[in-house]
MINU-113064 format. One record per residue: x, y, z of N, C-alpha, C in turn; residue in three letters; residue number from 1. Coordinates in pm, whole numbers, plus 50000, padded with zeros to 5 digits. Each point is the difference from the previous one (the first is absolute). Layout:
residues N
{site {X; Y; Z}; {X; Y; Z}; {X; Y; Z}; "ALA"; NUM}
...
This chain:
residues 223
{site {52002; 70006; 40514}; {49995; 49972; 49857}; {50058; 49862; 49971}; "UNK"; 1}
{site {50084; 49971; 50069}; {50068; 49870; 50000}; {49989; 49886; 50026}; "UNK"; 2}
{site {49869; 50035; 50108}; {49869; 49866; 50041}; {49907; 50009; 49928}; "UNK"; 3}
{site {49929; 50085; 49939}; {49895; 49965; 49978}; {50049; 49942; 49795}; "UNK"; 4}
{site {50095; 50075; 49954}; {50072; 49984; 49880}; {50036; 49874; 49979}; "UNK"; 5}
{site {50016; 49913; 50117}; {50085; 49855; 50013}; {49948; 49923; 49940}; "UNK"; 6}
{site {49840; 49982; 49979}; {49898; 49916; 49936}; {50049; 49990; 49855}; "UNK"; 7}
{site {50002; 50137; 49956}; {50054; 50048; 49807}; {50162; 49888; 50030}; "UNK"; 8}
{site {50070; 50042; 50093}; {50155; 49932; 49973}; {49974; 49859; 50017}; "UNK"; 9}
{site {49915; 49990; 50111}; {49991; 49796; 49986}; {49926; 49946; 49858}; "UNK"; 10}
{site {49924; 50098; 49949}; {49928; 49884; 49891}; {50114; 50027; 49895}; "UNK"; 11}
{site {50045; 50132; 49938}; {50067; 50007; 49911}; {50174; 49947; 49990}; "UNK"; 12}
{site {50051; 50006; 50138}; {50139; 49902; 50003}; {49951; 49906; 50093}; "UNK"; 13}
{site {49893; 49921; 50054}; {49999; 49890; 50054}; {50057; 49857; 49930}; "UNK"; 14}
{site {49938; 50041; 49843}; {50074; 49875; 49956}; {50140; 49990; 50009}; "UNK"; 15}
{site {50073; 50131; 49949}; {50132; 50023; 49970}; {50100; 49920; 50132}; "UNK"; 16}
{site {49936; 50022; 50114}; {50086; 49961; 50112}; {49926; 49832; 50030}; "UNK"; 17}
{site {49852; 49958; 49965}; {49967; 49896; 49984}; {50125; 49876; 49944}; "UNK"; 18}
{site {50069; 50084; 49887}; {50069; 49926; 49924}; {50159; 50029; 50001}; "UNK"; 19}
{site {50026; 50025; 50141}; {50110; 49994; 50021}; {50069; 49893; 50099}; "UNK"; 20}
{site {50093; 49967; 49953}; {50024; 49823; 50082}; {50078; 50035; 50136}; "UNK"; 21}
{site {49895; 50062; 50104}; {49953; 49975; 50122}; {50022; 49865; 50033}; "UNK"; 22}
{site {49956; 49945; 49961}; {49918; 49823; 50024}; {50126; 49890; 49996}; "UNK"; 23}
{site {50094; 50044; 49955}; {50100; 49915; 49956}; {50138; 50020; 50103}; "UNK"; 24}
{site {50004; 50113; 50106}; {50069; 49982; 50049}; {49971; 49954; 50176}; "UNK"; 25}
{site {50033; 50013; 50107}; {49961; 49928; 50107}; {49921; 50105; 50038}; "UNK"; 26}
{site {49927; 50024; 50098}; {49947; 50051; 50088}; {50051; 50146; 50065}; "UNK"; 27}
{site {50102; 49990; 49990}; {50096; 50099; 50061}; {50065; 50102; 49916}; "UNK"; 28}
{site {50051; 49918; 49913}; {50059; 50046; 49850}; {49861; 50142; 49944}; "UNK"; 29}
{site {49910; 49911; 49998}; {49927; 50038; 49906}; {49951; 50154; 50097}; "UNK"; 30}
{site {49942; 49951; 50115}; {49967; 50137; 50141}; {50106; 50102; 49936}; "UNK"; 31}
{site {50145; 49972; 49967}; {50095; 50129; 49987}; {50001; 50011; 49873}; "UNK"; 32}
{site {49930; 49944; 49870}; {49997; 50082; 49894}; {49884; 50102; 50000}; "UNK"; 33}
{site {49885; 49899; 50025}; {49896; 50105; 50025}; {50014; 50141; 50077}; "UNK"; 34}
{site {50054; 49965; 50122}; {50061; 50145; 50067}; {50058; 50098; 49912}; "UNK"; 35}
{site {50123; 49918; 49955}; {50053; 50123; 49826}; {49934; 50057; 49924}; "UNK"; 36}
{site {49919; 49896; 49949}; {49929; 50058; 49889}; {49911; 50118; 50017}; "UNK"; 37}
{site {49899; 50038; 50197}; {49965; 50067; 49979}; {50072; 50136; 50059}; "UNK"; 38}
{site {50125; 49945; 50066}; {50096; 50131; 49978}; {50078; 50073; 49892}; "UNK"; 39}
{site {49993; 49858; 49902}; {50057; 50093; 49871}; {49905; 50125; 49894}; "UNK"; 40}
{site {49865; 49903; 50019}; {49872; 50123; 49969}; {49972; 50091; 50082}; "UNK"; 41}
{site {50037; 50023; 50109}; {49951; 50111; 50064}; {50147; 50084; 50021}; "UNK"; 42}
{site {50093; 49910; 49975}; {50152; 50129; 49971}; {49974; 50067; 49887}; "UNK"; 43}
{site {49959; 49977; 49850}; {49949; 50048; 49923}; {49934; 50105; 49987}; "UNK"; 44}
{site {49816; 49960; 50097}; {49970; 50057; 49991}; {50069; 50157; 50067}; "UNK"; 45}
{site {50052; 49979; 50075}; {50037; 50106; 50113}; {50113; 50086; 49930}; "UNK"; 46}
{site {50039; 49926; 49928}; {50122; 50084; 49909}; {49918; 50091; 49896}; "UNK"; 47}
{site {49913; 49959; 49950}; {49909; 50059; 49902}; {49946; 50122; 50024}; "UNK"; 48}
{site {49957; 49952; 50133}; {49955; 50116; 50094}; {50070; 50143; 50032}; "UNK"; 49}
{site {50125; 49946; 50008}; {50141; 50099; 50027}; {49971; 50102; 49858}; "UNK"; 50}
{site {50014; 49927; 49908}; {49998; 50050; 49883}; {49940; 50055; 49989}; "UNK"; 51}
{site {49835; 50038; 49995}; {49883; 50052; 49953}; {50011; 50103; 50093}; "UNK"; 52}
{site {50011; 49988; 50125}; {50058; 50078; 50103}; {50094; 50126; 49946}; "UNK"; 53}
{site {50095; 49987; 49990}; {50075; 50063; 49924}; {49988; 50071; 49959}; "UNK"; 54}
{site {49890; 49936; 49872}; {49961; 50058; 49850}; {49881; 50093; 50085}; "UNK"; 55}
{site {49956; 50010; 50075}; {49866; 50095; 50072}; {50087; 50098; 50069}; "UNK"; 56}
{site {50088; 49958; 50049}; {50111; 50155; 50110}; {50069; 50037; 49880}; "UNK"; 57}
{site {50005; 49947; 49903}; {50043; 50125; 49917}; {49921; 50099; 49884}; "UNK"; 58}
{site {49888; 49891; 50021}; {49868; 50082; 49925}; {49978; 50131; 50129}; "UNK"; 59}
{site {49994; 49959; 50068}; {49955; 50140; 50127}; {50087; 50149; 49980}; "UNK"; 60}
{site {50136; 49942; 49957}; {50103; 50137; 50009}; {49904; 50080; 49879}; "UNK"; 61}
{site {49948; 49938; 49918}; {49912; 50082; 49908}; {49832; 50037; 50007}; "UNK"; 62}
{site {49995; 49929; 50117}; {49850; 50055; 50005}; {49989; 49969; 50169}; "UNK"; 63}
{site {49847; 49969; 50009}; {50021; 49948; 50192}; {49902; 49893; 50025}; "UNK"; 64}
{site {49957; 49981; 50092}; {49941; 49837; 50028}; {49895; 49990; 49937}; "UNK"; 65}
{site {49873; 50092; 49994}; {49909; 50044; 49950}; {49982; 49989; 49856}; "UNK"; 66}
{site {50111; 50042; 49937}; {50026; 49964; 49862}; {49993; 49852; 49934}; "UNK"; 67}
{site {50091; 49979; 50101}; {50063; 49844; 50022}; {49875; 49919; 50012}; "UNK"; 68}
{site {49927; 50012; 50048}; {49869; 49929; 50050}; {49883; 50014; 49928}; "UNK"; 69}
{site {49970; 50138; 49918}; {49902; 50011; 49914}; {50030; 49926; 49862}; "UNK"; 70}
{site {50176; 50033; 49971}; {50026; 49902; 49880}; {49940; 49878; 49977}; "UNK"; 71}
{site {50087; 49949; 50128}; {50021; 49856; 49990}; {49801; 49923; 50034}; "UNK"; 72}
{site {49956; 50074; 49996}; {49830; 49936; 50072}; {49958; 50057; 49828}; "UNK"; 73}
{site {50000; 50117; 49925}; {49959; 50017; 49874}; {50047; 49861; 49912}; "UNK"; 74}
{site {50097; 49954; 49959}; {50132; 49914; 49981}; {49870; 49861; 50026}; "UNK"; 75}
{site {50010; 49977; 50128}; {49922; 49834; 50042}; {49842; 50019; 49971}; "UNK"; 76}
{site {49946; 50100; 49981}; {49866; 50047; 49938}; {49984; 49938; 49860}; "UNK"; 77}
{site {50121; 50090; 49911}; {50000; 49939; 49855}; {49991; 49905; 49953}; "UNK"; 78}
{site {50122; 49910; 50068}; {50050; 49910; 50014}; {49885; 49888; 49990}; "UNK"; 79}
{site {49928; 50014; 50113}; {49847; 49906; 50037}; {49908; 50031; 49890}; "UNK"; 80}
{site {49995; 50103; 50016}; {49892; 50009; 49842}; {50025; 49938; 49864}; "UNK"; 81}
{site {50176; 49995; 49955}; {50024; 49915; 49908}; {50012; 49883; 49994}; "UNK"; 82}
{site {49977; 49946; 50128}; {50034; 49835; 50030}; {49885; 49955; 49915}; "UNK"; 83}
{site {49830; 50101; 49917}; {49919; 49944; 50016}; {49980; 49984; 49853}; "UNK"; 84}
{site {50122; 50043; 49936}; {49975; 50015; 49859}; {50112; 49874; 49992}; "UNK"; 85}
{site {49934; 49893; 49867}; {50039; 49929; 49988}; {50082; 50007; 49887}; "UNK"; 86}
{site {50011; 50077; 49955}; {50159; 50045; 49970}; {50142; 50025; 50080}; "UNK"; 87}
{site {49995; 50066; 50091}; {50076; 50027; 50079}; {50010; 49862; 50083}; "UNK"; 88}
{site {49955; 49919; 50027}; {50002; 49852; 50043}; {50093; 49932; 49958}; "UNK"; 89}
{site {49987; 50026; 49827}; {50077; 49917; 49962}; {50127; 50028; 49989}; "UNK"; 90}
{site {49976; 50140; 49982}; {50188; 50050; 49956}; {50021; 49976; 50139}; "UNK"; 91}
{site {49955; 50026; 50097}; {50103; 49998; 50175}; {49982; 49841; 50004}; "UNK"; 92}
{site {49959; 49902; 49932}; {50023; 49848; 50068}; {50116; 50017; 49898}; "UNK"; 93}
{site {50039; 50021; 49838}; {50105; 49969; 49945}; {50145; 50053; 50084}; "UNK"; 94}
{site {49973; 50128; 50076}; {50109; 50084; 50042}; {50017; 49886; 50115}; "UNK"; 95}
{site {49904; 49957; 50099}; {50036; 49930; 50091}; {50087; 49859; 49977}; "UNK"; 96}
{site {49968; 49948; 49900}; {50033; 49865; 49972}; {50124; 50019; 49925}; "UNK"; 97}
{site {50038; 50099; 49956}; {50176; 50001; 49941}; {50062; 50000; 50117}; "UNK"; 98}
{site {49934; 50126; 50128}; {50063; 49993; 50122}; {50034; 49844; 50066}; "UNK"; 99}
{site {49920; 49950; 49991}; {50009; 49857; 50062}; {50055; 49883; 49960}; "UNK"; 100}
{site {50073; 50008; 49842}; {50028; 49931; 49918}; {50156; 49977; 50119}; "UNK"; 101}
{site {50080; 50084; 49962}; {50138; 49947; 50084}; {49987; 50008; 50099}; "UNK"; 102}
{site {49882; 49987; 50087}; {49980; 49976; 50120}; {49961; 49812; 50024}; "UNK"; 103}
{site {49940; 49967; 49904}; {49964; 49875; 50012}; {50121; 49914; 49933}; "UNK"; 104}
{site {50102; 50019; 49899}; {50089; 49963; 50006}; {50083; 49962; 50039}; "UNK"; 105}
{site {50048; 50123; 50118}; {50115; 50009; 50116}; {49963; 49899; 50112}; "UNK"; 106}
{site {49861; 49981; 50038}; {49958; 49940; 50124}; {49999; 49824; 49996}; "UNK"; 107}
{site {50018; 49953; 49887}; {50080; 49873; 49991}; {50138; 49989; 50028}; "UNK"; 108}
{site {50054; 50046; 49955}; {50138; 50050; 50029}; {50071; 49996; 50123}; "UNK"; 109}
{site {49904; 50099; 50088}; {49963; 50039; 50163}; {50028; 49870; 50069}; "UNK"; 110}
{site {49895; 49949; 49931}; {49972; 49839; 50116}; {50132; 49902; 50027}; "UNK"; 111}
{site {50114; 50026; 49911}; {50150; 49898; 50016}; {50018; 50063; 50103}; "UNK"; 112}
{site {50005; 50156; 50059}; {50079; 50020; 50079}; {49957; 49986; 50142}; "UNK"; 113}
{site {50109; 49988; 50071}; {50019; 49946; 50169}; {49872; 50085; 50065}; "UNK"; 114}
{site {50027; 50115; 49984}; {49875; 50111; 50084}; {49911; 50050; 49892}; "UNK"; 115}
{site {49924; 49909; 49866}; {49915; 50032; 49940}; {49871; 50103; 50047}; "UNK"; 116}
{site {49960; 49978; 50152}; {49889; 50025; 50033}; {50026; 50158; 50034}; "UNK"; 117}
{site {50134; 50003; 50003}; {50035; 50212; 49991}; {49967; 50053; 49876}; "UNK"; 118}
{site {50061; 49947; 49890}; {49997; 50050; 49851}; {49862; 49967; 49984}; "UNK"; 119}
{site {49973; 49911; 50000}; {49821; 49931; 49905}; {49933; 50130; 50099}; "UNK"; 120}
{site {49957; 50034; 50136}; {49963; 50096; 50080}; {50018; 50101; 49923}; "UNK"; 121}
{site {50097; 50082; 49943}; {50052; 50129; 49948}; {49952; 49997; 49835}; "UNK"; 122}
{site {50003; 49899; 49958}; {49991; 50037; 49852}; {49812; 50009; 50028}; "UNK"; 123}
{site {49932; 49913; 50088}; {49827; 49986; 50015}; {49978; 50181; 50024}; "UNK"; 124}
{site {50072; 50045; 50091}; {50013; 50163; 50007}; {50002; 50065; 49912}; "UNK"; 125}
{site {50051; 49923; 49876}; {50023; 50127; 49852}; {49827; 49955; 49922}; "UNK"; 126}
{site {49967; 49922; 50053}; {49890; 49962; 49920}; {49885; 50120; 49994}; "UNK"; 127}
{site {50014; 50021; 49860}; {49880; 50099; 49980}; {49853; 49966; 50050}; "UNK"; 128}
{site {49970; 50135; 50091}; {49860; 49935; 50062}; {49922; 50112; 50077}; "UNK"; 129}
{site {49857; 50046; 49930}; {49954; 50147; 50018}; {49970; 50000; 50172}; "UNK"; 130}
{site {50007; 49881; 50065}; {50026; 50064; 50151}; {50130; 50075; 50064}; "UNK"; 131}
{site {50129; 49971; 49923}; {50081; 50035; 50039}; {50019; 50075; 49939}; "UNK"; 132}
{site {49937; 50085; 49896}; {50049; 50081; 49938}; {49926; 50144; 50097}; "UNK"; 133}
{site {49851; 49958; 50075}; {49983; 50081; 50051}; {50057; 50040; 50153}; "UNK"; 134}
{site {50034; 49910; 50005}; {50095; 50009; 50166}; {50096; 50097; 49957}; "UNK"; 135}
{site {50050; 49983; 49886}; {50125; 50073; 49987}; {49963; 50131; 49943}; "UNK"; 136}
{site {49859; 50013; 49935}; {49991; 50138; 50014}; {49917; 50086; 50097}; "UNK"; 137}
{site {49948; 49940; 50116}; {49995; 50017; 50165}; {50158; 50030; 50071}; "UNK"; 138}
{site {50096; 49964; 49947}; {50121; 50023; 50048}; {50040; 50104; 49908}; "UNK"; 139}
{site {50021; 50014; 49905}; {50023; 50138; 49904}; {49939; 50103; 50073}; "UNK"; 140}
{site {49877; 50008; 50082}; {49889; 50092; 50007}; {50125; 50041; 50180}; "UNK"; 141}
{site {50001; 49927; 50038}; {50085; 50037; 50143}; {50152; 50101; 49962}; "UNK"; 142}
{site {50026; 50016; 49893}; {50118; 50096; 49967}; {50125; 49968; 50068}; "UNK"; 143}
{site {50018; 49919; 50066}; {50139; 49996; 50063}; {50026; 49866; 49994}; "UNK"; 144}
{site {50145; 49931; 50021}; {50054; 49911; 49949}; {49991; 49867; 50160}; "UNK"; 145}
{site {50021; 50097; 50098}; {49970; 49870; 50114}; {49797; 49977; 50000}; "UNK"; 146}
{site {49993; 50083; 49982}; {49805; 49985; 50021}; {49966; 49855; 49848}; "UNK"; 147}
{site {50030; 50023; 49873}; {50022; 49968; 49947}; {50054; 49840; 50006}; "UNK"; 148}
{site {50142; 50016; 50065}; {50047; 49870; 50034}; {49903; 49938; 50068}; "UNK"; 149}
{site {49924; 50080; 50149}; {49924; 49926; 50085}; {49844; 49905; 49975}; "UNK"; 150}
{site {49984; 50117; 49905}; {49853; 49955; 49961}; {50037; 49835; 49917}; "UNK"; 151}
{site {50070; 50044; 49881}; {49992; 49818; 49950}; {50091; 49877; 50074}; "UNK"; 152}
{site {50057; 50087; 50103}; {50054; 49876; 50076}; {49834; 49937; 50106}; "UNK"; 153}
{site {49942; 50077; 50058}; {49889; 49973; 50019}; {49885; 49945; 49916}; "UNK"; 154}
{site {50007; 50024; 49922}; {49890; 49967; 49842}; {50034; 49847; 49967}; "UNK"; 155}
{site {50192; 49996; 50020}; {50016; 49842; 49972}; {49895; 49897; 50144}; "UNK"; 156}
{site {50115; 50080; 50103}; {49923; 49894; 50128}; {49845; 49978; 50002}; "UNK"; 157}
{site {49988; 50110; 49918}; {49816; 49988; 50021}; {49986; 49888; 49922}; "UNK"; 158}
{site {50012; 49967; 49882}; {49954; 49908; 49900}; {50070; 49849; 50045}; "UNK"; 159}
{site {50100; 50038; 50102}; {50089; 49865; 50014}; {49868; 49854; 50078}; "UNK"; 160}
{site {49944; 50010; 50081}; {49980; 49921; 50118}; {49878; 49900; 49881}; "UNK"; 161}
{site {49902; 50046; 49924}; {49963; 49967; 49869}; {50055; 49876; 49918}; "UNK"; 162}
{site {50151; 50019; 49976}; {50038; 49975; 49898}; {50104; 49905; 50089}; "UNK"; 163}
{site {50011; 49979; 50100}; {50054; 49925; 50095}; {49910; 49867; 50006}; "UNK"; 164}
{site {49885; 49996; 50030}; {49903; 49952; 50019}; {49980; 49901; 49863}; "UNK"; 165}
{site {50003; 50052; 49907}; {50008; 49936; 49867}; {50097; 49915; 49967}; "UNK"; 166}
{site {50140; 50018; 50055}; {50159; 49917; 49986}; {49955; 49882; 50078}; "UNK"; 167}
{site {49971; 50051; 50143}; {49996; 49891; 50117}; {49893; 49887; 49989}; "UNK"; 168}
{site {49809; 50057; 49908}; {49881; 49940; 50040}; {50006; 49942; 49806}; "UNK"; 169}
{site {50106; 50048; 49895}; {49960; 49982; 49918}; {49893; 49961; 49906}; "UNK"; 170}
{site {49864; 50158; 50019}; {49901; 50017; 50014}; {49988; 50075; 49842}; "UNK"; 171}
{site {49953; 49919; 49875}; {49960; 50080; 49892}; {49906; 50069; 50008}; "UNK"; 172}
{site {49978; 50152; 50027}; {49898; 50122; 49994}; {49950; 49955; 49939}; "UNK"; 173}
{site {50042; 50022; 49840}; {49864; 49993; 49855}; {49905; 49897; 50033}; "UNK"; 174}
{site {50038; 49903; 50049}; {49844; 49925; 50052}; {49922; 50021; 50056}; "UNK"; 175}
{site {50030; 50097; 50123}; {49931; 50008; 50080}; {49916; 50151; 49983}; "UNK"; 176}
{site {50085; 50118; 49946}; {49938; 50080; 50004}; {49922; 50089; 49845}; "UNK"; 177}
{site {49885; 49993; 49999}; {49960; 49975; 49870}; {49990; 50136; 49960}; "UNK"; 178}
{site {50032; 50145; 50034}; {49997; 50091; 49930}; {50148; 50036; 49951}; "UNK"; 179}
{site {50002; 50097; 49886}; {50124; 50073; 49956}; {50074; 50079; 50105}; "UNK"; 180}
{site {50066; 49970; 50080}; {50107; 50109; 50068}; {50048; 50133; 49934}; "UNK"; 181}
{site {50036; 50010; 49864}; {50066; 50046; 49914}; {49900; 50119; 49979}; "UNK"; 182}
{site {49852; 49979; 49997}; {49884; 50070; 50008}; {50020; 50135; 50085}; "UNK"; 183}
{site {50061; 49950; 50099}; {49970; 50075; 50148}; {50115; 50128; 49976}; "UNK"; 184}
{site {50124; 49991; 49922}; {50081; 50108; 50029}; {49940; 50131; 49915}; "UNK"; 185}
{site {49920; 49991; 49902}; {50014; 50087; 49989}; {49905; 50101; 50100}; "UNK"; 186}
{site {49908; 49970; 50019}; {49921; 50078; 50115}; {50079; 50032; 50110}; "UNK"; 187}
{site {50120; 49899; 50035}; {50072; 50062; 50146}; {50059; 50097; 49954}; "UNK"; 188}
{site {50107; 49975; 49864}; {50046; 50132; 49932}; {49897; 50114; 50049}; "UNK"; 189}
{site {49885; 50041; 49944}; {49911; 50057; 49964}; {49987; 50134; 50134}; "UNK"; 190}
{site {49954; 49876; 50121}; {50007; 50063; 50112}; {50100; 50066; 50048}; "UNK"; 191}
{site {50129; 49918; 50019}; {50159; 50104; 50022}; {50039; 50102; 49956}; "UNK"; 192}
{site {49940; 49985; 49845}; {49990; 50169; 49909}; {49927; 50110; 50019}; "UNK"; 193}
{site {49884; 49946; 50070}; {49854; 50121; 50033}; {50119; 50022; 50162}; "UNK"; 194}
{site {50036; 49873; 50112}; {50034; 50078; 50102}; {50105; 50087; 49955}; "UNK"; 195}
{site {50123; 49948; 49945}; {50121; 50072; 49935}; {49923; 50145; 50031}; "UNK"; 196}
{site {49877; 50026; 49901}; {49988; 50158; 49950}; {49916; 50045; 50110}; "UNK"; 197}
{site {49931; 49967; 50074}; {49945; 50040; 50102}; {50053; 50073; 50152}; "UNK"; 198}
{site {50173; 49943; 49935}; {50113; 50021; 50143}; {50024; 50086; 49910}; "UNK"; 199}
{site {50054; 50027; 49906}; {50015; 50167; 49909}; {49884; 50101; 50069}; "UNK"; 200}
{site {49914; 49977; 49977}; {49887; 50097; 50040}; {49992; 50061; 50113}; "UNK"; 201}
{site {50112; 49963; 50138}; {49961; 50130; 50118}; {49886; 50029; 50038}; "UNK"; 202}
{site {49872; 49880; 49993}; {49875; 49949; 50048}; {50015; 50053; 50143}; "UNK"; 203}
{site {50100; 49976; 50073}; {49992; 49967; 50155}; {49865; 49934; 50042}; "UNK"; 204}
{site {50035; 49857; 49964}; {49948; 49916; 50061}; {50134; 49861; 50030}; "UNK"; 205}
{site {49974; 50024; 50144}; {50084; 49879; 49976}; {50049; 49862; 49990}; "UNK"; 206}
{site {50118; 50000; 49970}; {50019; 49849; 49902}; {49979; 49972; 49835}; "UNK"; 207}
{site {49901; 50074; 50017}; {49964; 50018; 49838}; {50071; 50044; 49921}; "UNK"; 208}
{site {49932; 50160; 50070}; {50029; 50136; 49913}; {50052; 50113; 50114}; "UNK"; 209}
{site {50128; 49947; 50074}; {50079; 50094; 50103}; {50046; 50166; 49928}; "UNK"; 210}
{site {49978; 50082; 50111}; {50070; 50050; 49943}; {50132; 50091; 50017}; "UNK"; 211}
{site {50097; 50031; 49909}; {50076; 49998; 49956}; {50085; 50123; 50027}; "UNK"; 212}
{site {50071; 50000; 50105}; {50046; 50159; 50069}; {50156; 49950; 49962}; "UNK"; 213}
{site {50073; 50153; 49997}; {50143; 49971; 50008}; {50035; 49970; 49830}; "UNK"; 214}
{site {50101; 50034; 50003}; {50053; 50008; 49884}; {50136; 49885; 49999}; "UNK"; 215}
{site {50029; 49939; 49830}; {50098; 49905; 50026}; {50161; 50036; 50062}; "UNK"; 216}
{site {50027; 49905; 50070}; {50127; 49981; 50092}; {49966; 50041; 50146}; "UNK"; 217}
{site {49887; 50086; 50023}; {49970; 50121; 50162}; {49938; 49852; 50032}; "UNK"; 218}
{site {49991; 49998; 50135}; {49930; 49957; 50096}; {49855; 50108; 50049}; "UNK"; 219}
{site {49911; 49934; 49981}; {49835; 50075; 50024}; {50013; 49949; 50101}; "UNK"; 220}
{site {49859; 50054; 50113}; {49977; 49992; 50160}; {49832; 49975; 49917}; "UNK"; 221}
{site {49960; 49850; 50140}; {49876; 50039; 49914}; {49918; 50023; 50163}; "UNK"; 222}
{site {49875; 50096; 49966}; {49946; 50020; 50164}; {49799; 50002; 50001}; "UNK"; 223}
């Protein structure tokens, strides 16, 4: 999710890190902010992860994975279907853009300090953004708090090597690539929600639609 997602993170924060003064310090300097910056977004993300994590192992004490999984795929179903009403567009760009308001504030701020490229990294992590919103509810869907942790610590590295490429080749996307990125989530949504509910279903097929022996906390045998 984290490679193929990277395209959405390079066009939509390519500028953001485009316009970070990289350029101004030596060669070396600059190699170890960049390094920060994308450890401070992917500490983020990974903390986030913890969280949602969490919030899914303790949804389970009340129901079980199945639950957990048909929700959350009903949930990214809706979700996609309202992306298409242009109403709902607008109220979720207003909700997004208050989010982002003291985010773009703080990140001037960021840049005085000695290890900017940790903080500017961490606050780019808070940035509202429907790829990461679905990673993190791919990590909600795992119910436990290290699975959780693991997945968006992976989800970061995935999107990292991308967005590396962009610091080092300082390469503006929007020129080059002439469709909407922004287009594309909601259909990935779309799909994660149909698999989400398809792993509810006890299909036994697998990968898909496995199925589902053992009850929560037991260890199942599978044969």
């Amino acid at each position: 999710m984290g490679l193929f997602g990277s395209l959405h993170c390079a066009v939509m924060c390519g500028p953001i890190m485009l316009g970070m003064p990289f350029q101004k310090k030596s060669f070396l300097q600059s190699s170890l902010q960049l390094l920060l910056y994308q450890f401070g977004r992917i500490l983020v993300y990974t903390l986030l992860g913890i969280g949602v994590g969490a919030l899914g192992s303790s949804i389970k004490i009340f129901s079980n994975q199945k639950t957990l999984s048909l929700t959350i795929g009903i949930v990214l179903v809706v979700f996609t279907v309202l992306q298409f009403s242009t109403i709902y567009q607008h109220r979720f760009s207003k909700i997004q853009n208050k989010l982002l308001n003291p985010i773009s504030k703080l990140m001037p701020k960021v840049f005085k300090l000695k290890l900017w490229g940790l903080f500017a990294g961490m606050l780019n992590g808070l940035i509202p953004c429907g790829m990461v919103y679905l990673a993190l509810a791919t990590a909600l869907n795992t119910g436990n708090v290290n699975s959780g942790g693991m997945f968006m610590l992976l989800f970061g590295l995935g999107t990292t090597p991308l967005m590396m490429m962009i610091s080092m080749g300082g390469i503006y996307l929007k020129k080059y690539i002439r469709f909407n990125t922004q287009q594309l989530i909601p259909w990935f949504m779309l799909f994660i929600g149909i698999l989400f509910i398809l792993r509810s279903a006890d299909l036994g097929i697998p990968f898909l639609s496995p199925k589902m022996t053992g009850s929560f906390g037991q260890a199942s045998q599978c044969r």
